[in-house]
GUTI-419386 format. One line per field, with one value per residue (C-alpha): residue in three letters; x, y, z. Coordinates in steps of 0.05 Angstrom, whole numbers. Layout:
res = (ALA; ...)
east = (X; ...)
north = (Y; ...)
up = (Z; ...)
***
This chain:
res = (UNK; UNK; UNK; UNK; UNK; UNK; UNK; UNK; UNK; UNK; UNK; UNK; UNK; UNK; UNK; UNK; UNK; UNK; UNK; UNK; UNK; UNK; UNK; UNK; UNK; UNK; UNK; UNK; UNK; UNK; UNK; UNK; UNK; UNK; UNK; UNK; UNK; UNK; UNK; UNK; UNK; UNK; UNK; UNK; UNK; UNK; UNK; UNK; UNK; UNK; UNK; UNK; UNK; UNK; UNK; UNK; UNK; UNK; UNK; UNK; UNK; UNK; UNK; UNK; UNK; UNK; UNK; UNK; UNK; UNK; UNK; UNK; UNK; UNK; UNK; UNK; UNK; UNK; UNK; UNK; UNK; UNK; UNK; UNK; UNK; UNK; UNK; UNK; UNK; UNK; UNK; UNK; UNK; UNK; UNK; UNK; UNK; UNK; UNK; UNK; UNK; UNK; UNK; UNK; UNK; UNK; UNK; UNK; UNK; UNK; UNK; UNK; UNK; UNK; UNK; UNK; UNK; UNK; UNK; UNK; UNK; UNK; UNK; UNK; UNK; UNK; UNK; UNK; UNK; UNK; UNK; UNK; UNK; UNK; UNK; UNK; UNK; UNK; UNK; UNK; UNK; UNK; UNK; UNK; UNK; UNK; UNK; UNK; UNK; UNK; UNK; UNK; UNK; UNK; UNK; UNK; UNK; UNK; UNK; UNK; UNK; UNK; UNK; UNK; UNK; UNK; UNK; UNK; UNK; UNK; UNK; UNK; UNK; UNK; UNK; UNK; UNK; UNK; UNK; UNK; UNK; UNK; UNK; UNK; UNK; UNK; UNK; UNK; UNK; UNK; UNK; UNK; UNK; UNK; UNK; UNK; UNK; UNK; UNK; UNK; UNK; UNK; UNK; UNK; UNK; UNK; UNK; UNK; UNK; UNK; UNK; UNK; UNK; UNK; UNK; UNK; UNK; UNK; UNK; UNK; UNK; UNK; UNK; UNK; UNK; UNK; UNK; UNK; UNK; UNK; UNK; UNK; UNK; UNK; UNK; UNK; UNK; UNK; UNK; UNK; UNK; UNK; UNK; UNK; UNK; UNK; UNK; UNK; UNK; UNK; UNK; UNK; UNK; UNK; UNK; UNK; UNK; UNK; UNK; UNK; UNK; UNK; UNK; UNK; UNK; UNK; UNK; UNK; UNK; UNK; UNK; UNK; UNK; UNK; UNK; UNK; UNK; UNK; UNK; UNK; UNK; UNK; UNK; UNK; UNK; UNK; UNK; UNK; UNK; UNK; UNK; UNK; UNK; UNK; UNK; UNK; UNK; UNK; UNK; UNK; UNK; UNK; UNK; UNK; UNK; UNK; UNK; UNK; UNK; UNK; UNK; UNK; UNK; UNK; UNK; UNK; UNK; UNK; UNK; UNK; UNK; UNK; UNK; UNK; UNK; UNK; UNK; UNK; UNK; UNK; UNK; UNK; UNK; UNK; UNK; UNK; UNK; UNK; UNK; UNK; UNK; UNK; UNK; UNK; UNK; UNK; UNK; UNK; UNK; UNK; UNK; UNK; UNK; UNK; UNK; UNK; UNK; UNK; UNK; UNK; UNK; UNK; UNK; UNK; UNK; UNK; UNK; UNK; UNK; UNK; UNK; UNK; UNK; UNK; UNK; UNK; UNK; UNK; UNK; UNK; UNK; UNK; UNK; UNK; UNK; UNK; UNK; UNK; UNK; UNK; UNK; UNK; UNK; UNK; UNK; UNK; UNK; UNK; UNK; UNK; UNK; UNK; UNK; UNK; UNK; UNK; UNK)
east = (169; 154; 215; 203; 134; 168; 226; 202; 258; 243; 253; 180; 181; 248; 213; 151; 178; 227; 171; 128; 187; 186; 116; 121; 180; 147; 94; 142; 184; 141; 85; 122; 146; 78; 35; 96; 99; 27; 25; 88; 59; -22; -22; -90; -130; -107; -178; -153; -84; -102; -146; -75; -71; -139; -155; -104; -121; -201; -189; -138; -190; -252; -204; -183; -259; -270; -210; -216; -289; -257; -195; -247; -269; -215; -148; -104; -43; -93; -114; -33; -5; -64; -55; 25; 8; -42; -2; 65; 25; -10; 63; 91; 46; 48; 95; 51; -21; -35; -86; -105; -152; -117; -60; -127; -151; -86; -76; -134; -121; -49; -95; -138; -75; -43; -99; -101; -32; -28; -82; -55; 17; 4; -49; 9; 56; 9; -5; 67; 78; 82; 19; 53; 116; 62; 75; 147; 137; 91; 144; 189; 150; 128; 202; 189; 153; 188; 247; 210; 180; 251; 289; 234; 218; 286; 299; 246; 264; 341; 312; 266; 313; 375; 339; 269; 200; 197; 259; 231; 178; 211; 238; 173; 153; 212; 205; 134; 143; 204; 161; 123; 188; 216; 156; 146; 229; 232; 168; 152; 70; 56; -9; -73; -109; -159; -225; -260; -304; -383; -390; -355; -396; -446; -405; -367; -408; -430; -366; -359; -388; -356; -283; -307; -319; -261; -221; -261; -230; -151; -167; -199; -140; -96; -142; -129; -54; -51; -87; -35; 8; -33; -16; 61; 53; 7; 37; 104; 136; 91; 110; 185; 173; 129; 181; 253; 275; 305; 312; 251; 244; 296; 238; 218; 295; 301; 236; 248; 315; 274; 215; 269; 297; 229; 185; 215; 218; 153; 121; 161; 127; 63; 70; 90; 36; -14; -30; -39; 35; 58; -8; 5; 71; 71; 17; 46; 108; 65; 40; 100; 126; 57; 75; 150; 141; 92; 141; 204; 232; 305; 319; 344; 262; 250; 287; 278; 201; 222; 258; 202; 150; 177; 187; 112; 89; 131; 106; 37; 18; 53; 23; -62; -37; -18; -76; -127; -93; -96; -168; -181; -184; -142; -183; -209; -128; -151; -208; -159; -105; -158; -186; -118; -88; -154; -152; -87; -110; -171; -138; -92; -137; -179; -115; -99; -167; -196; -122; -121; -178; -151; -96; -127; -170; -112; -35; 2; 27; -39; -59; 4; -31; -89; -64; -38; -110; -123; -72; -107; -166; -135; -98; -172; -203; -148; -147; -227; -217; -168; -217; -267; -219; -196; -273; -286; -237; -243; -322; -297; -245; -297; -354; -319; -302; -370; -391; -342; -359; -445; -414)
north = (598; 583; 551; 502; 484; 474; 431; 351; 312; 325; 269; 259; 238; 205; 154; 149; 126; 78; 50; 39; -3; -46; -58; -82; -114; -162; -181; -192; -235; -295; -273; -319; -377; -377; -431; -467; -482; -491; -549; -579; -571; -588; -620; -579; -586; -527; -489; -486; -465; -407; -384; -369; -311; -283; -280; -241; -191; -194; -177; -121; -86; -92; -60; -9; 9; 7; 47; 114; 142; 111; 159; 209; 186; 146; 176; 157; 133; 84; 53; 45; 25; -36; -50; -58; -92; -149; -158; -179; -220; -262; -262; -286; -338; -365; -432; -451; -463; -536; -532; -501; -467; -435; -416; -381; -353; -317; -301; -257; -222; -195; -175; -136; -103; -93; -61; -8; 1; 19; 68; 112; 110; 141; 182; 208; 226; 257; 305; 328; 338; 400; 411; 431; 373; 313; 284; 278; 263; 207; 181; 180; 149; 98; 75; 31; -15; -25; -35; -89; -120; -125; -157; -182; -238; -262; -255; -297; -354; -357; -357; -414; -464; -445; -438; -452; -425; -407; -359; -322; -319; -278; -236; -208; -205; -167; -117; -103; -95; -43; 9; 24; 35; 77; 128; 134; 151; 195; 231; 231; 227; 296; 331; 319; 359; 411; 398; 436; 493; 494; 551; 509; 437; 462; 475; 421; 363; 392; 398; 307; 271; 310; 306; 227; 222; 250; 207; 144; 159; 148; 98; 64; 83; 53; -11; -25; -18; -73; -127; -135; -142; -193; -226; -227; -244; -310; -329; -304; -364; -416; -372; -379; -460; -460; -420; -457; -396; -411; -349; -303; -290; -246; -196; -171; -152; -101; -81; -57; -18; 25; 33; 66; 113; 133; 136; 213; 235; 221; 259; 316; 317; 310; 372; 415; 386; 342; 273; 260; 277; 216; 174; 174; 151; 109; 72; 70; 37; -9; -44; -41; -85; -129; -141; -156; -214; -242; -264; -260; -328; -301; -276; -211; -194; -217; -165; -112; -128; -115; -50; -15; -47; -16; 53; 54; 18; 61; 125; 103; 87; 146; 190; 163; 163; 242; 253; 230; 259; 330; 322; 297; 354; 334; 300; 257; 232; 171; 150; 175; 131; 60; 79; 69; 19; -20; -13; -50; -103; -106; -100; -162; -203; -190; -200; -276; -292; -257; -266; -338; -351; -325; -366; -431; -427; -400; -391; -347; -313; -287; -275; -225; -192; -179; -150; -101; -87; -71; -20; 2; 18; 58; 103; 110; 123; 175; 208; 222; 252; 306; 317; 331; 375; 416; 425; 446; 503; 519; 540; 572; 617; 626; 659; 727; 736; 736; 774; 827; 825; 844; 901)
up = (223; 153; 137; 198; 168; 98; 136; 109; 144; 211; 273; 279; 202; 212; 275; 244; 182; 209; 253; 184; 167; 229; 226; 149; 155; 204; 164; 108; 142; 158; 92; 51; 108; 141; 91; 84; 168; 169; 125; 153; 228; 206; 152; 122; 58; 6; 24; 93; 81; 37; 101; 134; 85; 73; 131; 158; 90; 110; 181; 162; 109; 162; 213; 173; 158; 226; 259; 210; 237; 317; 303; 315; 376; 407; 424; 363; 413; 442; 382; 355; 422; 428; 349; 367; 425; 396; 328; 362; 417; 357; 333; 384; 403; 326; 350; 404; 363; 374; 325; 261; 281; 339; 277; 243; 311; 311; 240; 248; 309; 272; 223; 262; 299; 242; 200; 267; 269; 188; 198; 250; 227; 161; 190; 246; 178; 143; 198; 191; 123; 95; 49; -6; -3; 10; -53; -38; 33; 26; -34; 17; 72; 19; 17; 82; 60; -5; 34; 76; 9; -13; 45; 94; 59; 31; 115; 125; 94; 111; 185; 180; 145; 191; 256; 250; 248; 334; 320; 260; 300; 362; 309; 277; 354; 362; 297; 317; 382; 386; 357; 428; 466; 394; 390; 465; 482; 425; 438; 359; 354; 341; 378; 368; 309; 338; 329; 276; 317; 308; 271; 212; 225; 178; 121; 134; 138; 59; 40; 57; 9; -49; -16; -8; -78; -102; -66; -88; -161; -131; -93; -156; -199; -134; -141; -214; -208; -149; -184; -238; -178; -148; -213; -196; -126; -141; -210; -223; -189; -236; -301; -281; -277; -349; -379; -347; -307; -250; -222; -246; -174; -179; -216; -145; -129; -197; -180; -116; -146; -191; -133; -93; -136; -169; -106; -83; -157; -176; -105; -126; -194; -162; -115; -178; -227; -196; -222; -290; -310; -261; -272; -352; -362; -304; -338; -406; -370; -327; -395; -430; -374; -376; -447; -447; -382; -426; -482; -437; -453; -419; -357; -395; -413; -338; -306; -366; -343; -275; -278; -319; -272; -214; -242; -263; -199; -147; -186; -190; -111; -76; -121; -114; -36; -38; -88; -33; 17; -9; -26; 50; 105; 166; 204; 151; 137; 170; 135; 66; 80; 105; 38; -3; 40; 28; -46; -42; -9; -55; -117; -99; -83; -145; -185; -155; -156; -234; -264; -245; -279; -345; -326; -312; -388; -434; -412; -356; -419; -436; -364; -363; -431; -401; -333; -387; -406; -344; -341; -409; -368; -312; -371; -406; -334; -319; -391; -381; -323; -342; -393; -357; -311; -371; -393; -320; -320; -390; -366; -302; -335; -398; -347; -324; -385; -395; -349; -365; -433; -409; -372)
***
């Protein structure tokens, strides 16, 4: 029996993860088409046309605010089955908007289904998980949408320009979509957690708001790493044209590489020493690759950049994930894993939006310098608190002794 609960690779995990990978690669597919075929078709100022992408981020972070407290009152296989449904219906009904505004309309509604379905599915995993392999579990899990970060978009756009925007289309209806038939023929949503029984309410509902607080420091940690990759996402093409490289885009491929082979490594590390020996380093690495893109002036630097940027970011955001998850009781999972996903999205859209500025009144060199100093931040942030962990224990362990000593 206990080697069963030990057991990680199970089916459940197996479905579950592949059906993470469907539901990312979707969105990945047409991210990076999407403004492109909205100006073509529309025609729309540049205020507009940045709507079809934050909107589709607002509606996903209200959702996911929104679904963890319904998870405890709505049957989790409702809320996934109607967040699968309405994301590939707003897919699939992409090619016939006749209006901007109907493109918008629908942007929206994926967001909304999409912020359920990334709720529950992680929620579903983390139920499964042995307690003591989550950090290697979620690592693994994690590799899905790397994967779909990877390949979806370079997909994408070799579908648009060979057979247009209404086939990519079909086949993020298609990706999304397959997951229903997927989980229901292979029977892999696990049962319902019980509910906790009265006697415990009490000491429960005390036991909340410092289990919320703790997670609030992850999450911020998990915040701070995303915006300096809101920075790549919104400037790394513009750098490559300042500095005559043709192919800096290539950053995202070694990236990924080093994302995959770090992700299960680093969860290991975290189920054997917690945080701060993955959280360190990983930030240390994280600037050092801040600081070489900003005077790469050869593709070399670019992908050197790249590989150490993907080792710290792919042991980074596994591990605040597992972190909040093992500070979250069971039935809080939900609300654990809106909060990271959240962060994410946060943190990105901080990074365009703050880094840009820095941009706009110096250089995209200098921009890249300073998403460095924010990486000096989280490494100060995490350093504090192990301090004040250390100081914690040292008092703990210090008062027997003590006691004993009175005696």
């Amino acid at each position: 029996m206990v080697r069963h609960q030990e057991k990680l690779w199970t089916k459940d995990f197996i479905v579950l993860t592949l059906s993470y990978l469907l539901l990312f690669l979707s969105l990945q597919m047409l991210l990076s088409p999407f403004p492109a075929y909205a100006k073509e078709q529309f025609h729309p100022g540049n205020f507009t046309l940045s709507l079809v992408t934050s909107l589709f981020a607002l509606a996903a972070i209200a959702t996911r605010f929104a679904t963890a407290p319904m998870l405890r009152i709505v049957s989790r296989n409702t809320i996934l089955y109607f967040g699968l449904a309405l994301a590939s219906a707003s897919t699939l009904l992409y090619p016939h908007a006749d209006s901007m505004a109907q493109l918008l309309i629908l942007r929206t509604l994926f967001g909304i289904g999409f912020g359920m379905t990334s709720t529950v599915l992680p929620t579903l995993v983390s139920q499964i998980i042995p307690s003591q392999r989550i950090g290697e579990g979620i690592g693994y899990f994690g590799l899905s949408t790397s994967i779909a970060m990877s390949v979806g978009p370079m997909i994408g756009l070799s579908v648009i320009q060979e057979y247009g925007f209404s086939t990519l289309s079909a086949m993020g209806t298609v990706a999304a979509f397959a997951i229903i038939p997927l989980l229901l023929f292979t029977r892999s949503i696990p049962s319902q957690p019980a509910a906790p029984v009265a006697a415990s309410d009490t000491a429960q509902t005390n036991s909340k708001k410092p289990a919320m607080g703790r997670m609030l420091l992850p999450a911020l940690l998990n915040m701070l790493m995303s915006i300096s990759y809101g920075g790549l996402l919104g400037f790394l093409a513009l750098y490559g044209q300042e500095k005559h490289l043709d192919q800096i885009g290539l950053f995202f491929l070694f990236l990924a590489f080093t994302v995959l082979i770090v992700r299960p490594i680093s969860g290991k590390i975290f189920d054997r020493k917690g945080p701060a020996p993955v959280l360190i380093p990983g930030a240390l690495i994280v600037i050092a690759s801040m600081l070489i893109l900003s005077y790469a002036d050869s593709m070399l630097l670019v992908i050197i950049s790249a590989l150490l940027y993907g080792f710290g970011f792919g042991a980074i955001q596994p591990t605040t994930q597992a972190w909040m998850l093992r500070e979250a009781s069971p039935e809080r999972h939900g609300m654990a894993n809106s909060l990271y996903y959240n962060s994410i999205d946060l943190g990105v859209a901080l990074g365009s939006m703050l880094l840009g500025l820095v941009a706009a009144a110096t250089s995209y060199s200098v921009m890249y310098r300073c998403a460095a100093g924010v990486l000096g931040l989280f490494l100060v942030i995490v350093l504090i608190q192990q301090a004040a962990e250390h100081k914690k224990s040292s008092g703990q362990s210090a008062a027997p002794a003590q006691t004993q000593a009175m005696s």
